[in-house]
C-alpha positions in Angstrom: -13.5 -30.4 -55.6 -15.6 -28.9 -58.6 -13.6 -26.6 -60.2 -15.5 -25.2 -63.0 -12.5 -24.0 -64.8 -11.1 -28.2 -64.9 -13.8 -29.9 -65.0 -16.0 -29.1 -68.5 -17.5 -31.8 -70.6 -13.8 -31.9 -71.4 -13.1 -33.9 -68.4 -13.3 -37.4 -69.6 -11.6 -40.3 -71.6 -11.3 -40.3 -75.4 -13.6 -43.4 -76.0 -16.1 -41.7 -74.1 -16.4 -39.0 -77.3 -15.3 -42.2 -80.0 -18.5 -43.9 -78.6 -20.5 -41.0 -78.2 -20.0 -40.4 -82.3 -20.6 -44.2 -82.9 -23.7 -44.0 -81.4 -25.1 -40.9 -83.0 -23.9 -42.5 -86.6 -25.9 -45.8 -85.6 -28.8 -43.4 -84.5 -28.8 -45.1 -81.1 -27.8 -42.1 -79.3 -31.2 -41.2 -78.1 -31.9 -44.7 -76.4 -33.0 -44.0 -72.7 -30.6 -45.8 -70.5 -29.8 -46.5 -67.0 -26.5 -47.1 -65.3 -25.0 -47.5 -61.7 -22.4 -46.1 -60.2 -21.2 -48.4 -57.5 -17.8 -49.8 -55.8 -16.7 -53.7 -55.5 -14.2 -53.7 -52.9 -14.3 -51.7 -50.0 -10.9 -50.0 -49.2 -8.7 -50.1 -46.1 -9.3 -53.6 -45.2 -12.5 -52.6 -44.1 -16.5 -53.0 -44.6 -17.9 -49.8 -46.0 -17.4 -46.4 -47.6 -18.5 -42.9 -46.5 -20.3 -41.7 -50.0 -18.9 -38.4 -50.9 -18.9 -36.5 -54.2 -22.5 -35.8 -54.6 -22.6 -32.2 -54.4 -19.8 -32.0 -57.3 -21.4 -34.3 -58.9 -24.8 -32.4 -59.6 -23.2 -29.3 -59.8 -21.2 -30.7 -62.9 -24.4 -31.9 -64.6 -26.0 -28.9 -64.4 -23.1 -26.8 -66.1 -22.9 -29.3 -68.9 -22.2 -27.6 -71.9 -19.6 -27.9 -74.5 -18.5 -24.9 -75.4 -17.3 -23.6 -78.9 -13.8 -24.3 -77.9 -14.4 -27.3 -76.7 -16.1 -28.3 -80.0 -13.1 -27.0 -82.2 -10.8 -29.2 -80.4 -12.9 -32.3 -80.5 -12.7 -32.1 -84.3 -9.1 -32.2 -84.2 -9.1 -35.6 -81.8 -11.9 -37.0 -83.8 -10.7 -36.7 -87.9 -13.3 -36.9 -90.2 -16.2 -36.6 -87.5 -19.5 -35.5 -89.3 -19.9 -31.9 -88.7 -24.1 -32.3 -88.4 -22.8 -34.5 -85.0 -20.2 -31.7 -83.4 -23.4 -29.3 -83.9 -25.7 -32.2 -81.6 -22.5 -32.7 -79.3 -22.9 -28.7 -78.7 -26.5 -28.7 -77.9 -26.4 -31.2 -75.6 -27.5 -30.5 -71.9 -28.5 -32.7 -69.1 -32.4 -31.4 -69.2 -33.4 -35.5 -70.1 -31.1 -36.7 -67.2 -32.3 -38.3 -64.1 -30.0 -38.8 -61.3 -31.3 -40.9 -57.7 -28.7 -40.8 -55.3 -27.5 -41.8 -51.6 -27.7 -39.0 -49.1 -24.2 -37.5 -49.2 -22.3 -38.6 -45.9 -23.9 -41.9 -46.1 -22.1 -45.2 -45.1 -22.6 -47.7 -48.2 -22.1 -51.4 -48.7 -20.1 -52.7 -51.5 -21.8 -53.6 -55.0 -24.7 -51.1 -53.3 -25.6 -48.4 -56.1 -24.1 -45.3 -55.0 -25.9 -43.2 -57.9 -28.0 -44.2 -60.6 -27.8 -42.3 -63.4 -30.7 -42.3 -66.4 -31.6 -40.7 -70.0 -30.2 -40.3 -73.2 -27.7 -43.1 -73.9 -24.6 -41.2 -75.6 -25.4 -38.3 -72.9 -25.5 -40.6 -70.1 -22.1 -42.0 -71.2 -20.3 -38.6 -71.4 -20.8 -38.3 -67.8 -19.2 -41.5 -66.8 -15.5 -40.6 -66.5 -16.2 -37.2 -64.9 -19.0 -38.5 -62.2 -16.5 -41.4 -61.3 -13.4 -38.6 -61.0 -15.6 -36.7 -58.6 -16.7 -39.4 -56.9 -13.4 -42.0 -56.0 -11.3 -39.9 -54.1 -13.8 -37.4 -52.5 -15.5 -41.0 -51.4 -11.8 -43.0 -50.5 -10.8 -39.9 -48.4 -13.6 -39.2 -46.4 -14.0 -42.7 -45.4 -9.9 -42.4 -44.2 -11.1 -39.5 -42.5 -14.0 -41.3 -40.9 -11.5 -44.0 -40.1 -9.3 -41.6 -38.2 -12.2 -40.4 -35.9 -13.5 -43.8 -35.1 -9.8 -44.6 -34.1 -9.6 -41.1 -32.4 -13.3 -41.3 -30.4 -15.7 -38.3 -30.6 -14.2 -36.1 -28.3 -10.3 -35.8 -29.7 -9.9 -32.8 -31.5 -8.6 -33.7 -35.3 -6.9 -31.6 -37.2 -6.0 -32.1 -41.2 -2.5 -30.5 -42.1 -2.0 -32.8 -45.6 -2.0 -29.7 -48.3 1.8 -29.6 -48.7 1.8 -33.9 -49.2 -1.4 -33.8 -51.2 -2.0 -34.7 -54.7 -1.9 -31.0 -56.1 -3.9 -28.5 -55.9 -7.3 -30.1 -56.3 -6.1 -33.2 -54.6 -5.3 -30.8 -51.5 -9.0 -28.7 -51.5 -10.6 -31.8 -52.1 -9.0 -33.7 -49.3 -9.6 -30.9 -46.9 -13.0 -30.6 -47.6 -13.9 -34.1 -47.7 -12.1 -35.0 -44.8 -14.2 -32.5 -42.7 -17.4 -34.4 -44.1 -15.4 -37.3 -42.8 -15.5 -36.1 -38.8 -11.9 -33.8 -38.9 -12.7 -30.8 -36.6 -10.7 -28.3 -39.4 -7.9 -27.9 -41.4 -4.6 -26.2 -41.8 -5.4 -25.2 -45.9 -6.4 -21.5 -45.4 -7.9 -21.7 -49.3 -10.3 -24.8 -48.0 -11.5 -22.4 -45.4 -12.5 -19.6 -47.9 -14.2 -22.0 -50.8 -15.7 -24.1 -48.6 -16.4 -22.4 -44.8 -14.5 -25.0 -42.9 -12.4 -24.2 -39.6 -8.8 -23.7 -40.1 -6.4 -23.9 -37.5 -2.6 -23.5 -37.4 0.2 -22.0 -35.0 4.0 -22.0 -36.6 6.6 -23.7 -37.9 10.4 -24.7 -37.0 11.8 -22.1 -38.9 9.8 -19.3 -36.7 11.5 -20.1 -33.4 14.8 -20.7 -35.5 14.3 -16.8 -36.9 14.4 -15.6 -33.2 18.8 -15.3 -32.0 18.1 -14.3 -28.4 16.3 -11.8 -26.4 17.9 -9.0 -28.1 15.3 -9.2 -31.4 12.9 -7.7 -29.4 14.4 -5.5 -27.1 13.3 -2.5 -30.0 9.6 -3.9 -30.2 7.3 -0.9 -29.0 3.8 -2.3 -29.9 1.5 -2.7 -27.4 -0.2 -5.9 -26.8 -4.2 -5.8 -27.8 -6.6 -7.7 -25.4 -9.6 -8.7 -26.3 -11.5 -5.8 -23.9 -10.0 -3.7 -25.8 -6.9 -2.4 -23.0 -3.5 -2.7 -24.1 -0.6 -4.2 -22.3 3.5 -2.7 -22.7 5.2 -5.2 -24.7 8.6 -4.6 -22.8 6.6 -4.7 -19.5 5.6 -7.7 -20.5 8.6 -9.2 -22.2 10.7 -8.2 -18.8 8.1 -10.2 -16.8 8.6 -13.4 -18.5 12.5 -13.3 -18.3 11.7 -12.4 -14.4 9.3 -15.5 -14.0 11.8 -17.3 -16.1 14.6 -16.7 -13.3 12.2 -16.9 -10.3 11.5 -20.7 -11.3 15.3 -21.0 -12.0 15.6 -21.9 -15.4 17.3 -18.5 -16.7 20.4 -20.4 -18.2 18.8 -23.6 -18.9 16.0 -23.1 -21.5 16.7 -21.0 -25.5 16.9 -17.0 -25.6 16.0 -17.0 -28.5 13.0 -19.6 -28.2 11.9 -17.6 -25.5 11.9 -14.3 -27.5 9.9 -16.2 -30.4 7.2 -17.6 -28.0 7.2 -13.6 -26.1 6.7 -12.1 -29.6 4.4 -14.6 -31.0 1.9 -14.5 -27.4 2.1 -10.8 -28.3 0.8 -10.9 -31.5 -1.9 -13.7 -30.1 -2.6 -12.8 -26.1 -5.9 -14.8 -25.7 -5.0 -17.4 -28.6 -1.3 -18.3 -27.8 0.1 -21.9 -29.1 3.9 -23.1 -29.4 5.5 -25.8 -31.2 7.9 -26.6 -28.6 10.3 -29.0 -29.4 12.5 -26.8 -32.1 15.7 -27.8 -29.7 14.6 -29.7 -26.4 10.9 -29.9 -25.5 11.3 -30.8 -21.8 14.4 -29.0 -21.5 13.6 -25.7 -23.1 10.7 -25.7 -24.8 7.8 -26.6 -22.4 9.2 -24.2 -19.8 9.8 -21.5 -22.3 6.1 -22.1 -23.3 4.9 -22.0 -19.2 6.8 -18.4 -18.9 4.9 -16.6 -20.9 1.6 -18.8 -20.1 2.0 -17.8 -16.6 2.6 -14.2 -17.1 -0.7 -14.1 -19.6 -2.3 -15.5 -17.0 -1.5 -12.9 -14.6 -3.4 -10.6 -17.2 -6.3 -12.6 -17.4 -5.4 -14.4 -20.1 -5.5 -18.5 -21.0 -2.7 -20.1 -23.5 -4.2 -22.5 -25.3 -1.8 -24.9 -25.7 1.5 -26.9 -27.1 2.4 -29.1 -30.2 4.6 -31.5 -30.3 6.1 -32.9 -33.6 8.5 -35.3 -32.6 9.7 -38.0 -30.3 7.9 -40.9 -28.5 4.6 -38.8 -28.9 2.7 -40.5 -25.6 5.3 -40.8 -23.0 5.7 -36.7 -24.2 2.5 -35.7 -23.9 2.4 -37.7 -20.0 5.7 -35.7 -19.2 4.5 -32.3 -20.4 1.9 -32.4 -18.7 3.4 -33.0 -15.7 6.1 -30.2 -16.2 2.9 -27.8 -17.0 1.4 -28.9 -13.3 4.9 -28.4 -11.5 6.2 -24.8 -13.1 2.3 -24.0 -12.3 2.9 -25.0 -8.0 6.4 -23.9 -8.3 5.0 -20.6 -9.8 2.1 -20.5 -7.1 4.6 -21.2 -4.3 7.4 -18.3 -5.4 5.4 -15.6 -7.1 2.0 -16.0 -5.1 -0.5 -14.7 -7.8 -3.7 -12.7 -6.7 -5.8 -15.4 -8.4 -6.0 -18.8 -9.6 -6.3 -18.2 -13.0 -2.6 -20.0 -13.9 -4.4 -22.8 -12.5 -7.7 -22.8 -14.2 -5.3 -22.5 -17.4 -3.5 -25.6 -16.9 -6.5 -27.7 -16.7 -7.4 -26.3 -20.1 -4.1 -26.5 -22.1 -4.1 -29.0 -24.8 -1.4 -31.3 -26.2 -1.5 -31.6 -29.8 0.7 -34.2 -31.8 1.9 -34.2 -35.3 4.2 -36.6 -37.8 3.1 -39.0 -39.5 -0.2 -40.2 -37.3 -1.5 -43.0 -38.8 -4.6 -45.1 -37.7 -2.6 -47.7 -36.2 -1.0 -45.3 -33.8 -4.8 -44.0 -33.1 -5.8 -47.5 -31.8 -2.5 -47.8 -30.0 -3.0 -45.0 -27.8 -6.2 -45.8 -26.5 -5.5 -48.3 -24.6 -2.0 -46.8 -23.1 -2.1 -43.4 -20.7 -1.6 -40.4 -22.8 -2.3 -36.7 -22.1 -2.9 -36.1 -25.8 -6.2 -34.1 -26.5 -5.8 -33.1 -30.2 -3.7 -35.0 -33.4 -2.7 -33.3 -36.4 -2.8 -36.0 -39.6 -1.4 -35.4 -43.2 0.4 -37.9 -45.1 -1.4 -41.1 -44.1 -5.0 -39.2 -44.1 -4.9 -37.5 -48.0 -2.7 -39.6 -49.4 -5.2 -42.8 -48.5 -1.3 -44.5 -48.7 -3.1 -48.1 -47.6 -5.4 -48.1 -50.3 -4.2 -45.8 -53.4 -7.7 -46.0 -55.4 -11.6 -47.0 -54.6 -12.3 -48.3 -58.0 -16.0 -47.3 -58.2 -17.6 -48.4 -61.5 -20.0 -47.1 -63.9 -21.9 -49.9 -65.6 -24.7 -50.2 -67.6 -27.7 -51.6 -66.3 -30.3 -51.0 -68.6 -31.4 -49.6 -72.1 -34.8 -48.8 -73.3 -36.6 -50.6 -70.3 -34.1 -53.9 -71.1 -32.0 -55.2 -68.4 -28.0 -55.1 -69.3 -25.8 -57.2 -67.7 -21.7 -57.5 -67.9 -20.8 -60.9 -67.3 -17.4 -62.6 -65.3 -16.4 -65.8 -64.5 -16.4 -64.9 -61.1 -20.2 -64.4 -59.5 -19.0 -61.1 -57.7 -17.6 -59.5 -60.4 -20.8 -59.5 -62.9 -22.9 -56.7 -62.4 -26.7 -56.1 -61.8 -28.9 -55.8 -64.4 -32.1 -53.6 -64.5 -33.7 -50.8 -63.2 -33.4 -50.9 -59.0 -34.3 -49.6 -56.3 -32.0 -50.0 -52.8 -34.0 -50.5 -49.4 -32.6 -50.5 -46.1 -34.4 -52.3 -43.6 -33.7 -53.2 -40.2 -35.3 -56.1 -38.0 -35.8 -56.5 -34.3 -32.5 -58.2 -33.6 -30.9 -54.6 -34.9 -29.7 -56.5 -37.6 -29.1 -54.0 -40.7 -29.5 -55.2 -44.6 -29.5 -53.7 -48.1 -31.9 -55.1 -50.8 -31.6 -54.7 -54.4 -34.8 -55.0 -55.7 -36.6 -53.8 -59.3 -37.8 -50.2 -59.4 -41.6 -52.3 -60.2 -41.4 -54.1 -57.4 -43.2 -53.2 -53.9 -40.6 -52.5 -51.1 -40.7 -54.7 -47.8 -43.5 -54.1 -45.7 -42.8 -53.3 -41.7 -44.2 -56.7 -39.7 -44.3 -58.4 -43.0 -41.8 -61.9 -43.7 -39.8 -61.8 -47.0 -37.5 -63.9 -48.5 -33.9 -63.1 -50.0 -31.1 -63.6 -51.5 -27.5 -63.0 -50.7 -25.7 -60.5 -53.6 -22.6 -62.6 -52.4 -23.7 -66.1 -52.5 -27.1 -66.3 -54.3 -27.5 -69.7 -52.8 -28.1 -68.5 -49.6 -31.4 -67.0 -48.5 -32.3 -64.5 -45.6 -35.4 -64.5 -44.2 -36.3 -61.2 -42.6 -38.9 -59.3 -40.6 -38.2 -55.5 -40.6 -38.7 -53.5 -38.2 -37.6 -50.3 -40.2 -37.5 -49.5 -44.1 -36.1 -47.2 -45.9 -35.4 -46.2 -49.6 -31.9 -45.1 -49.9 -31.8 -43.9 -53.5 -33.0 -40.3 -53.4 -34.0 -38.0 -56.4 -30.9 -35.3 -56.9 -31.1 -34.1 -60.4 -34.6 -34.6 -63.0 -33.4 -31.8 -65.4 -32.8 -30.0 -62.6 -31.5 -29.9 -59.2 -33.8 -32.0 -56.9 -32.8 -30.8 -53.0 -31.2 -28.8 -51.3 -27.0 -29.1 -52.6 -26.7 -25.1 -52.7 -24.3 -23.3 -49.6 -20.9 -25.5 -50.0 -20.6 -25.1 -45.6 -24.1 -25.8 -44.6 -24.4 -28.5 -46.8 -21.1 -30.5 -46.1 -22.4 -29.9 -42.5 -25.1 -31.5 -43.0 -23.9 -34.7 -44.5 -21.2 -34.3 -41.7 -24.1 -34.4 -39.4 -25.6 -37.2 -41.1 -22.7 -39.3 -41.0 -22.6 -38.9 -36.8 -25.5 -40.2 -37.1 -24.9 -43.4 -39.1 -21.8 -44.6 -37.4 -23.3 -46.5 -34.8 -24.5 -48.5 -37.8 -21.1 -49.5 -38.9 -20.4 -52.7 -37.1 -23.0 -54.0 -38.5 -21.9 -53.3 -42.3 -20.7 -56.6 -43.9 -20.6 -57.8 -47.2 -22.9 -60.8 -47.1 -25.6 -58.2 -46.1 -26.6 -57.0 -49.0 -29.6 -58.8 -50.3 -31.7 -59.5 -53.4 -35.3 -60.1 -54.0 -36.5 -63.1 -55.7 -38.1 -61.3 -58.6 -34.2 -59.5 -58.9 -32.7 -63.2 -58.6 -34.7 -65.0 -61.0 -34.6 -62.1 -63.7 -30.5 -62.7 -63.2 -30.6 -66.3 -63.1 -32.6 -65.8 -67.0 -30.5 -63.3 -68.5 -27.2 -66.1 -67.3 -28.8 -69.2 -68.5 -30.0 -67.2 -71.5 -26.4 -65.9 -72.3 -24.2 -69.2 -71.7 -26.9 -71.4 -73.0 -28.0 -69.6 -75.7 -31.2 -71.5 -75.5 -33.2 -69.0 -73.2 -35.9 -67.0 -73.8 -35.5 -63.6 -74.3 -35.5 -60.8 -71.3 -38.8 -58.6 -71.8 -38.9 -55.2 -70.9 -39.8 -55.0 -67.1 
């Protein structure tokens, strides 16, 4: 979450700055550069990311700006500094920038360049920290989000409740946003609503029904009861009808008083909205029923209960049992109280089952293969806190520097970066098959119907030949001095990358590793720059 009072220029490592004055003293500052921000290991065990972060991203370049404050303190971190270079380090803008981007929302393959970021060397560096800040966790926990609706299916309603376990303040809005870009229906974070335009949802807590003694806290309660059309209902009219249900079904010494006169005064202050967390003492026993009473008596007005939560206990066989004790007390009501209508009944086919604690993914996957009555999960802990994998570990590496490629070097194949300036195309081929290509910005994309030859970015010995059916260039322009597309309304845009994301998910089984490919020119240009580094014998790399 971008919030312009944290993060400044100021947002960043030290060395960032120390290198940022070495290069101005060298006079290499200037030197137009491009790197690539990317990831190497895909989190969670699993294939792919949901890129997120973009927004933030471009938003922070275009308020770069140190400001005189900023400046003062730099000169106390950096003794001796020049003060002709703390006057440049104040001018600086991001009007020479270039940024190319994947859509927001998009699923990405490892080692795939999420952004690439070019111009001015030292500038482009002072951006690394900050772009990889807003990037990681706006990225790890939307694809934990996305995780949790693929484990859920389209049609459960998810529900994000992780503020009071999240990461602090900004950990908590930006987990609540980016978790609704990941597929989550709304969230519980009432200041994630207002920044950002996403649902929120809640009913109450424990300590609510546990505030409630008995039925005498609100025998003195004269407000009336608003319904939507605008009549009124008497709240001790009302209040005396549930206790009467309450005894017609036979429950009157069985279930809470003073649950009852929580759920009474809480339907009262919600007629047409009315949810209960119901297992404050026993949720068969007294909560569920306590719940029904006053369900049924709103329903006698024309109004629907929406539903229960339930926050403890064996969470499946509950939700089979609850329902089954909302479709007896309904025929037991029918059968003793004979209601003009059938509106109690059209209510119980609509009253949802929501779980909380502690859902995890496991649990998801569990429950769709067992018989649960469950329609909607509430997910904290294990959803913001991204507890199975901590960190994504994007990278910003350098790629190239006035037109030259760059390459950072390991003993291990994976680990070594791509040099140059690239392009990524997607292409697909007749078989549905689905591949990434890095190839040179220079170089002509695949053609539709047209045979090309590649290499494998994890095993360059391997080649791929492919016909596609469909291509498409996945690095988009987003910033050129200024903002390239359309990143403005905060709601309408993380909708649209919400959208976007529905739309890719069918392509997610087909996301591996080994399908991210290289062209030929991309391969041999590697193969030079390796042989010429550990040889020391090759010929120089030429500007492409």
């Amino acid at each position: 979450m971008a919030c312009t009072e944290v993060v400044t220029p100021l947002l960043t490592d030290l060395y960032q700055l120390t290198m940022a004055y070495a290069y101005w003293k060298s006079g290499r500052h200037h030197l137009f550069t491009t790197f690539d921000l990317f990831y190497r290991q895909p989190p969670f065990g699993g294939s792919f990311i949901v890129f997120a972060g973009l927004q933030d991203s471009i938003r922070f370049i275009a308020s770069f700006r140190f400001q005189p404050d900023h400046i003062r303190y730099i000169s106390t971190v950096i003794p001796g500094c020049h003060p002709a270079f703390l006057t440049w380090l104040q001018s600086l803008d991001c009007t020479k920038v270039r940024v190319d981007a994947l859509r927001e929302g998009s699923i990405a393959h490892p080692n795939v360049p999420l952004m690439k970021v070019s111009g001015p060397l030292a500038v482009v560096q002072l951006l690394e920290t900050t772009l990889l800040n807003l990037v990681n966790y706006a990225s790890l926990v939307a694809t934990n989000a996305h995780r949790f609706r693929i484990a859920a299916g389209p049609e459960t309603l998810l529900l994000e409740f992780g503020l009071r376990r999240a990461q602090g303040p900004n950990g908590a809005l930006t987990a609540s946003k980016y978790c609704y870009l990941g597929g989550f229906d709304a969230t519980s974070n009432v200041a994630a609503g207002f920044k950002f335009g996403i649902p929120v949802k809640g009913t109450h807590a424990h300590a609510y029904v546990q505030s409630f003694h008995g039925i005498e806290d609100i025998v003195r309660i004269t407000a009336s009861i608003h319904k939507p059309d605008g009549s009124h209902l008497d709240f001790q009219r009302f209040a005396t009808r549930v206790l009467e249900v309450r005894r017609l079904l036979g429950s009157e010494h069985c279930t809470s008083d003073g649950e009852l006169a929580s759920f009474i005064a809480y339907a009262a202050a919600y007629p047409s909205s009315f949810s209960a967390l119901v297992d404050t003492y026993s949720t068969l026993k007294s909560g569920v029923p306590n719940f029904m009473y006053v369900a049924l008596v709103l329903s006698e007005h024309g109004l629907s209960a929406l539903g229960v939560r339930l926050d403890s206990g064996d969470l499946v066989a509950l939700s089979l049992r609850v329902h089954e004790l909302f479709s007896s007390l309904a025929s037991q009501y029918g059968a003793i109280c004979k209601p003009s209508t059938d509106h109690h009944l059209v209510m119980i086919k609509r009253l949802s089952i929501v779980v909380t604690n502690d859902i995890t993914v496991d649990f998801l996957e569990d429950i769709r293969s067992r018989e649960h009555r469950i329609s909607a999960l509430g997910v904290g802990t294990h959803l913001v806190t991204c507890r199975e994998t901590p960190a994504l570990g994007c990278v910003f590496k350098l790629s190239s520097i006035s037109g030259v490629p760059r390459m950072k070097f390991s003993e291990e194949w994976h680990k070594s970066s791509v040099p140059g300036d690239k392009q990524v195309i997607r292409v697909r081929d007749a078989k549905g098959n689905l591949y990434d290509v890095l190839m040179l910005a220079c170089e002509r994309p695949p053609v539709i119907g047209e045979k090309c030859v590649l290499k494998t970015r994890s095993n360059p010995s391997r080649t791929v030949s492919v016909v596609p059916t469909v291509v498409e260039s996945l690095l988009r322009p987003s910033w050129d001095g200024q903002i390239q597309g359309d990143i403005g309304d905060s709601f309408q845009y993380l909708k649209s990358a919400r959208d976007a994301l529905k739309t890719e998910s069918d392509l997610i089984p087909k996301y591996r590793e080994e399908n991210v490919l290289m062209s030929q020119k991309l391969f041999a240009m590697i193969d030079e720059i390796w042989q010429s580094q550990f040889t020391g014998m090759g010929p120089s790399i030429q500007k492409i």
